[in-house]
C-alpha positions as CSV (number, residue, x, y, z in Angstrom):
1,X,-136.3,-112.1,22.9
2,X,-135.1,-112.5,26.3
3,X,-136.2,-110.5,29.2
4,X,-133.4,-111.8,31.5
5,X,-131.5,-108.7,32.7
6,X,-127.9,-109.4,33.4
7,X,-126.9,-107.7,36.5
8,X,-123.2,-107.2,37.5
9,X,-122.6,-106.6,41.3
10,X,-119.2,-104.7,42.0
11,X,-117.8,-105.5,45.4
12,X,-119.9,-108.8,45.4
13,X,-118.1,-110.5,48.1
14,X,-118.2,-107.8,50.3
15,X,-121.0,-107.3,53.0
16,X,-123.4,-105.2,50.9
17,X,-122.6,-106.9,47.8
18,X,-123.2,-110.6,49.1
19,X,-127.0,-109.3,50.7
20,X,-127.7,-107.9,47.3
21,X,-126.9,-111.3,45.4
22,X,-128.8,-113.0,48.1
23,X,-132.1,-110.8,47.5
24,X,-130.9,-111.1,43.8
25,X,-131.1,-115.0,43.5
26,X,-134.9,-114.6,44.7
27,X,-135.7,-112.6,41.6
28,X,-136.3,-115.0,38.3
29,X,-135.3,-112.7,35.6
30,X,-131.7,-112.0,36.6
31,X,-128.7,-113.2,35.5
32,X,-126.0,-112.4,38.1
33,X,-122.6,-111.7,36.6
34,X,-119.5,-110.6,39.4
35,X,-115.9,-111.1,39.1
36,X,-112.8,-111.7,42.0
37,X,-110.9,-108.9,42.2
38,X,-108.2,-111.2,40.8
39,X,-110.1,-111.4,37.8
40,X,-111.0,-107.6,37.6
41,X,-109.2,-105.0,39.0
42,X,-111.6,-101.5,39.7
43,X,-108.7,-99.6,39.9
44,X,-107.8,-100.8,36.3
45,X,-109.8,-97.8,34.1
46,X,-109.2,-99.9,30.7
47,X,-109.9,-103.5,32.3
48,X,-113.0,-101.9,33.3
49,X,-114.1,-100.5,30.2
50,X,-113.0,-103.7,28.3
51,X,-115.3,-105.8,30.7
52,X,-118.1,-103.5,30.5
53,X,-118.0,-103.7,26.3
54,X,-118.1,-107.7,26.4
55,X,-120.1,-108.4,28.8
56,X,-123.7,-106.4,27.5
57,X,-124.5,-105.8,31.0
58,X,-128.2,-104.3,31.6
59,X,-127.6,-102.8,35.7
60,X,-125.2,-102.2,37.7
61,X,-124.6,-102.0,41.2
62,X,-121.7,-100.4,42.6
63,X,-121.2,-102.0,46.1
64,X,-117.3,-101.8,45.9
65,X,-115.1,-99.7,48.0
66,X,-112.9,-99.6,50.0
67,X,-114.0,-99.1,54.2
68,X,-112.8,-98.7,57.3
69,X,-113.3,-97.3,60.9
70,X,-111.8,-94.3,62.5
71,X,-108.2,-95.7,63.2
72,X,-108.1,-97.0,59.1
73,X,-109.5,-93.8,58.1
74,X,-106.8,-92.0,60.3
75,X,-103.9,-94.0,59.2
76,X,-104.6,-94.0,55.5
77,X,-106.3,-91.0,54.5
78,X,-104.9,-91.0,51.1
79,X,-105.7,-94.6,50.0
80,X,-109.5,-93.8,51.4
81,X,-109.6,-91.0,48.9
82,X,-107.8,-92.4,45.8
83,X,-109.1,-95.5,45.4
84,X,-112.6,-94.7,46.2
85,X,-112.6,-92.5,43.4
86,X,-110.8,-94.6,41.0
87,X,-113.0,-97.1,41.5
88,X,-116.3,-95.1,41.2
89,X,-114.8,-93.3,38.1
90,X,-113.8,-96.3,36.4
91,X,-117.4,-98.2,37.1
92,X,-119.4,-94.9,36.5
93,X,-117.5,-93.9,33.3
94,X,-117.2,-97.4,31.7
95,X,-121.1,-97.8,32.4
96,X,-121.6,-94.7,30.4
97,X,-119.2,-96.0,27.4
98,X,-120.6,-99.4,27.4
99,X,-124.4,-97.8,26.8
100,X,-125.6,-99.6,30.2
101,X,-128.3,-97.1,30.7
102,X,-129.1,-98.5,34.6
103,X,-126.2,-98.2,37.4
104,X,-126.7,-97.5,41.4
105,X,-124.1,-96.2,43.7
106,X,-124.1,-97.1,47.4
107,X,-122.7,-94.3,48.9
108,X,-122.3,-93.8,53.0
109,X,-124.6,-91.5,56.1
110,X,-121.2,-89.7,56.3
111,X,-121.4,-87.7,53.6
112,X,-123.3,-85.4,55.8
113,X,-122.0,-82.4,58.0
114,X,-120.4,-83.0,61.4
115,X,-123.3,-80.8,62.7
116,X,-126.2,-81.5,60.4
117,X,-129.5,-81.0,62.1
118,X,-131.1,-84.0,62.8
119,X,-132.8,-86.2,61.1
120,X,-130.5,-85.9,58.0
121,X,-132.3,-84.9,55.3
122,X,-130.8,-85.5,51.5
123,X,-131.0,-81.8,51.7
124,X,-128.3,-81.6,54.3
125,X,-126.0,-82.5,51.6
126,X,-122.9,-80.0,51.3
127,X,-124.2,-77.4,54.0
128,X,-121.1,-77.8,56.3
129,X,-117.9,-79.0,57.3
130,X,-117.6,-83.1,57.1
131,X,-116.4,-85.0,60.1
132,X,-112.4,-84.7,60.4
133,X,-111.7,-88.0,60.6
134,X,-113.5,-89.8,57.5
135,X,-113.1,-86.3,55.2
136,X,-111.2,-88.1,52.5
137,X,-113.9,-91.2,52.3
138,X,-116.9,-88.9,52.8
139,X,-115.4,-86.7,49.8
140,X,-115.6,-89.9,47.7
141,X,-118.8,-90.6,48.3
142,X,-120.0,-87.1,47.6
143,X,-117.9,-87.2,44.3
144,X,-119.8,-90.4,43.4
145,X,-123.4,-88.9,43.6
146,X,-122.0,-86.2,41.8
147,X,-120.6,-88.3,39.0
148,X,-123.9,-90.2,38.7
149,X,-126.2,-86.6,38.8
150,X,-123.5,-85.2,35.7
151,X,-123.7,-88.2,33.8
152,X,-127.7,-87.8,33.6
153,X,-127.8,-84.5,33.2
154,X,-125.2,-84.5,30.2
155,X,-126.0,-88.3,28.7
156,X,-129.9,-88.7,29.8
157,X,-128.1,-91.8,32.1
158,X,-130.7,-93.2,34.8
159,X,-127.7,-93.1,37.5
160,X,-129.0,-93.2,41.0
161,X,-127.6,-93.3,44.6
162,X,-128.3,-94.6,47.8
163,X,-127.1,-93.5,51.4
164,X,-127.5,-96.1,53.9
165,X,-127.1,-95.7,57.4
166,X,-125.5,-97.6,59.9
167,X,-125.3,-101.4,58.1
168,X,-124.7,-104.2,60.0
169,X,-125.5,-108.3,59.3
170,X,-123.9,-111.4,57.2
171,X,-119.9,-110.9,56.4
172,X,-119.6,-108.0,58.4
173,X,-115.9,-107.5,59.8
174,X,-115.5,-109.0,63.6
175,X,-112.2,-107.9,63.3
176,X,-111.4,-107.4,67.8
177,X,-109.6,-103.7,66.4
178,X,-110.6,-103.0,62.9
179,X,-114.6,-103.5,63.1
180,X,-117.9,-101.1,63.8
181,X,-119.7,-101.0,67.0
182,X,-122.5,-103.8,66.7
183,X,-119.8,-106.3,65.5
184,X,-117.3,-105.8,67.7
185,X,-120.0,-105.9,70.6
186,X,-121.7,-109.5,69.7
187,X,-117.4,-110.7,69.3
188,X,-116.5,-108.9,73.1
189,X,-120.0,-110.3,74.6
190,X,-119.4,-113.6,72.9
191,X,-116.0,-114.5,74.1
192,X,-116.5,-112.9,77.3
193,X,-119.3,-115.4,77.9
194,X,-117.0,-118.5,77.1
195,X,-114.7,-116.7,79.4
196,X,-117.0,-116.7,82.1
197,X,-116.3,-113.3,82.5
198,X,-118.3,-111.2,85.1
199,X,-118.0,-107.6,83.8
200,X,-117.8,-106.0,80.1
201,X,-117.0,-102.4,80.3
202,X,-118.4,-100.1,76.8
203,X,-116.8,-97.4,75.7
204,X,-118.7,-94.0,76.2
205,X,-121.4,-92.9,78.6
206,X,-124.0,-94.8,76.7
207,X,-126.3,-91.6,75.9
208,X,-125.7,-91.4,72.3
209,X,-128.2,-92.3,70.0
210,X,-127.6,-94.1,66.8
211,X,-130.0,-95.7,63.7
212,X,-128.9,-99.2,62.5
213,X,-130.0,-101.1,59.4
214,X,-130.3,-104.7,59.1
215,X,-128.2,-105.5,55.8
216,X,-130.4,-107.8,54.1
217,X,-133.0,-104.6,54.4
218,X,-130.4,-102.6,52.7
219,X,-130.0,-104.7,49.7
220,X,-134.2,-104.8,49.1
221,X,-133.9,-101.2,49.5
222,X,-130.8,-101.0,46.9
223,X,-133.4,-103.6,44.6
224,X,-136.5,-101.3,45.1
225,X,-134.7,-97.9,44.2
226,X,-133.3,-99.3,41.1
227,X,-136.5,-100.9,39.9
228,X,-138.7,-97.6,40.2
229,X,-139.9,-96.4,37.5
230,X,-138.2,-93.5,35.7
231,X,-140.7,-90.9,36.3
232,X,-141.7,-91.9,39.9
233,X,-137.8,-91.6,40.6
234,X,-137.2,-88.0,38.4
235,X,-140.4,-87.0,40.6
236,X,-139.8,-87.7,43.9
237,X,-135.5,-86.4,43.3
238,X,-134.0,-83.2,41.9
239,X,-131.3,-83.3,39.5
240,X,-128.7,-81.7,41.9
241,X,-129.9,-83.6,45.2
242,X,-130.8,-87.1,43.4
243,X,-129.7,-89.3,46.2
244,X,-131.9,-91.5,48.6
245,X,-131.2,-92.0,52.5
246,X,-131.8,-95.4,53.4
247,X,-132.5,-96.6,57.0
248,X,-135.1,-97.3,59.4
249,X,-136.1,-94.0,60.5
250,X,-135.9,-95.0,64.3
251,X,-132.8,-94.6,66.5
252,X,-131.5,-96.5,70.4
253,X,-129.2,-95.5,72.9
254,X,-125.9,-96.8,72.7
255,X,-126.6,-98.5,76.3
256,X,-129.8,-99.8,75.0
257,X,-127.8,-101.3,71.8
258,X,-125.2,-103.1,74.2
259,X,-127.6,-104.2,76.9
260,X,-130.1,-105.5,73.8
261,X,-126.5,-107.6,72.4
262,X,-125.9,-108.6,75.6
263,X,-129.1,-109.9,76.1
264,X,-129.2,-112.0,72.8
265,X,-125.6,-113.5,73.2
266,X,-126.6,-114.2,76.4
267,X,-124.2,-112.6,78.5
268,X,-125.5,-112.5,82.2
269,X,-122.3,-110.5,83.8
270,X,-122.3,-106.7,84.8
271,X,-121.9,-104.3,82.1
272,X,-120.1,-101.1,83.0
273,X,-119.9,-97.7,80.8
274,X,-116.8,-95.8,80.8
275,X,-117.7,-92.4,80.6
276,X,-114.1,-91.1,80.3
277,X,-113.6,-92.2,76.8
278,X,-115.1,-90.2,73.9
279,X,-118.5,-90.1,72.9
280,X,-118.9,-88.8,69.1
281,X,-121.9,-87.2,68.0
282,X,-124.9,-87.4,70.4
283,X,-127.1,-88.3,67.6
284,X,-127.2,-89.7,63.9
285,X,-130.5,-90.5,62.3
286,X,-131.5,-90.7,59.1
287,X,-134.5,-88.7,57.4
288,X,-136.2,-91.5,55.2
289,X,-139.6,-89.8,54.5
290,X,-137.6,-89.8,50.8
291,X,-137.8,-93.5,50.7
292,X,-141.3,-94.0,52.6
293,X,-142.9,-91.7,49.8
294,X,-141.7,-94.3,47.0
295,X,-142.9,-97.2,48.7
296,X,-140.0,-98.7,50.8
297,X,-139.4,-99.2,54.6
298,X,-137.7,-101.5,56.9
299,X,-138.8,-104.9,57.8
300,X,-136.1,-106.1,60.0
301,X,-136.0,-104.9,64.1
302,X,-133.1,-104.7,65.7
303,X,-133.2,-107.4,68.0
304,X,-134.2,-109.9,65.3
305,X,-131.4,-108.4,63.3
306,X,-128.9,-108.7,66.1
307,X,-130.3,-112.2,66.6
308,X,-129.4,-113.0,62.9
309,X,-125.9,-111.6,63.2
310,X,-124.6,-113.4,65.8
311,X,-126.0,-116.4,64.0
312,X,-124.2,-116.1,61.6
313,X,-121.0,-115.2,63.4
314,X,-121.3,-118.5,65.2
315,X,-121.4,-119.8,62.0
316,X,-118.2,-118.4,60.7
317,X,-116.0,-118.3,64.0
318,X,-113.3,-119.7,61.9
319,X,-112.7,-117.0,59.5
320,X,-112.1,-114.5,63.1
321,X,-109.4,-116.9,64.6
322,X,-106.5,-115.0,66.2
C-alpha cells in the first residue's frame, strides 16, 4: 500500500498557504492537492463536503480566510465575521463527514485581550475584552479553535490550531493603503529611494514593541505541529485550551524595525517619527514556551527575513503597479 499522504492546502495561494506548499514540496511522501477558488468555493457548505468525499484526503490545512488591516476590518465588519466562519465551518465540518481524521487551523495573535499581560500565554485565551477594531475577525478565529476542540472531544478528531504572530515574507500584500507594517515599510523605503527622497516620516513615536515571524518559519511550524505525535500533542494541550502560539519569542522597537528596513533597502535619507499619530498597544509578544517544549523554534532573524522580503518584492514589482 501506499504511504503517500494526500494533503489538501485551503487558501493555497495566499501568503501562508503558498509557504506551506513550498516546505510541503521538500517532503517525499506528500501528495499536494489545492483548488482556485474558481474551482471550489469555501463558502459553498455542499461543494465542500462533495470535494472532501472524492477526494480521500489524509490532512488538511486550513490556511483560508479572509484578512485585512484596521481600515478593512473597520469598513467591513460583517464580511470579516461571516465568511470566516463559513469558511471554517464548512472545512471543519466536511473534514469530519469525509472521515479525514488529521486537519490544522491557522488562527491569528488577535484572538487575545486588548489588555492581555504580556507574553500572551494560550492561557490568555477568553479572559477579556478583544480589541475593538478586529472584534468580528478575532471572534472567528476563536470560534475556529473552538470548532476544532468540539469536534475531538465529541468524534475522537485530531483537530489542532495554531496562533501565529505577526507573519510577514513571500506574497505578502504591498498594497501603499491596504497592507501591514513591515510591507508597507520595505514599499515606502523602496520608492522613496528611487525618489531620491531625503526624509521618510513613520507613523507613531517608535516605542512600541512588536514580535514578527518570518513566514517560511510559520509554515515548518504549521508542518511540525501537525506531524507530532498524538500523545506528545494530547500531553503538552488541554482539551479546552488546545491551541499553539507560534512566533519567535523575541520582540523590537518599532524604530528599530524601520531603521533595520531602512538599512536593508538601503535608504540613506533622514527618518522622522511622528509622534502625533497613534500608537496601539505598547507591546505584543507571543509566549512560545508551548512550542519550544514540543521541539520547534524559529530559524529565521529578522534582518535576514527582511532581507528575503524585499527580495522578493523586487521580484514581483509588477503585480504592485499603480
Amino acid at each position: 500500500m501506499s504511504t503517500t499522504k494526500r494533503v489538501f492546502i485551503a487558501g493555497h495561494n495566499g501568503m501562508v498557504g503558498s509557504a506551506i506548499i513550498r516546505q510541503l514540496e521538500k517532503l517525499d511522501d506528500i501528495e499536494i492537492v489545492v483548488r482556485t477558488r474558481q474551482e471550489l468555493d469555501l463558502m459553498n457548505q455542499q461543494a465542500v463536503l462533495e470535494f472532501f468525499q472524492q477526494q480521500k484526503i489524509d490532512q488538511v490545512y486550513l490556511a483560508a480566510a479572509k484578512v485585512g488591516g484596521i481600515v478593512a476590518n473597520s469598513t467591513y465588519p460583517a464580511d470579516f465575521i461571516y465568511q470566516n466562519l463559513m469558511i471554517q465551518c464548512n472545512i471543519i465540518h466536511s473534514a469530519h463527514l469525509a472521515d479525514i481524521q488529521q486537519l490544522l487551523f491557522l488562527g491569528s495573535s488577535c484572538i487575545y485581550p486588548k489588555l492581555a499581560q504580556q507574553p500572551m500565554a494560550e492561557s490568555a485565551l477568553l479572559t477579556g475584552t478583544l480589541e475593538e477594531t478586529n472584534e468580528p475577525y478575532a471572534i472567528a478565529k476563536i470560534a475556529g479553535i473552538k470548532l476544532c476542540e468540539s469536534y475531538n472531544r465529541q468524534y475522537g478528531r485530531d483537530y489542532r490550531s495554531v496562533m501565529p504572530t505577526n507573519l510577514y515574507g513571500a506574497h505578502d500584500n504591498f498594497h501603499p493603503e491596504n497592507s501591514h507594517v513591515i510591507p508597507a515599510l520595505i514599499r515606502r523605503f523602496h520608492e522613496a529611494k528611487l525618489n531620491n527622497d531625503k526624509e521618510v516620516v513613520a507613523w507613531g513615536s517608535g516605542k512600541p514593541m512588536r514580535e514578527f515571524l518570518y513566514v517560511d518559519d510559520m509554515a515548518a511550524a504549521s508542518i511540525h505541529v501537525m506531524n507530532l505525535d498524538k500523545t506528545i500533542y494530547d500531553e503538552n494541550t488541554e482539551p479546552m485550551l488546545s491551541h499553539i502560539n507560534v512566533g519567535t519569542g523575541v520582540d523590537c522597537t518599532i524604530r528599530e524595525l524601520v531603521e533595520t528596513v531602512a538599512k536593508v533597502v538601503g535608504f540613506e535619507g533622514k527618518i522622522t517619527f511622528d509622534a502625533t499619530k497613534p500608537d496601539g498597544a505598547p507591546r505584543k509578544l507571543m509566549n512560545v514556551d508551548r512550542l519550544k517544549s514540543l521541539g520547534w523554534s524559529y530559524s529565521i532573524e529578522l534582518e535576514d527575513g527582511l532581507r528575503l522580503a524585499y527580495q522578493w518584492f523586487i521580484d514581483n514589482q509588477n503585480k504592485f503597479r499603480g
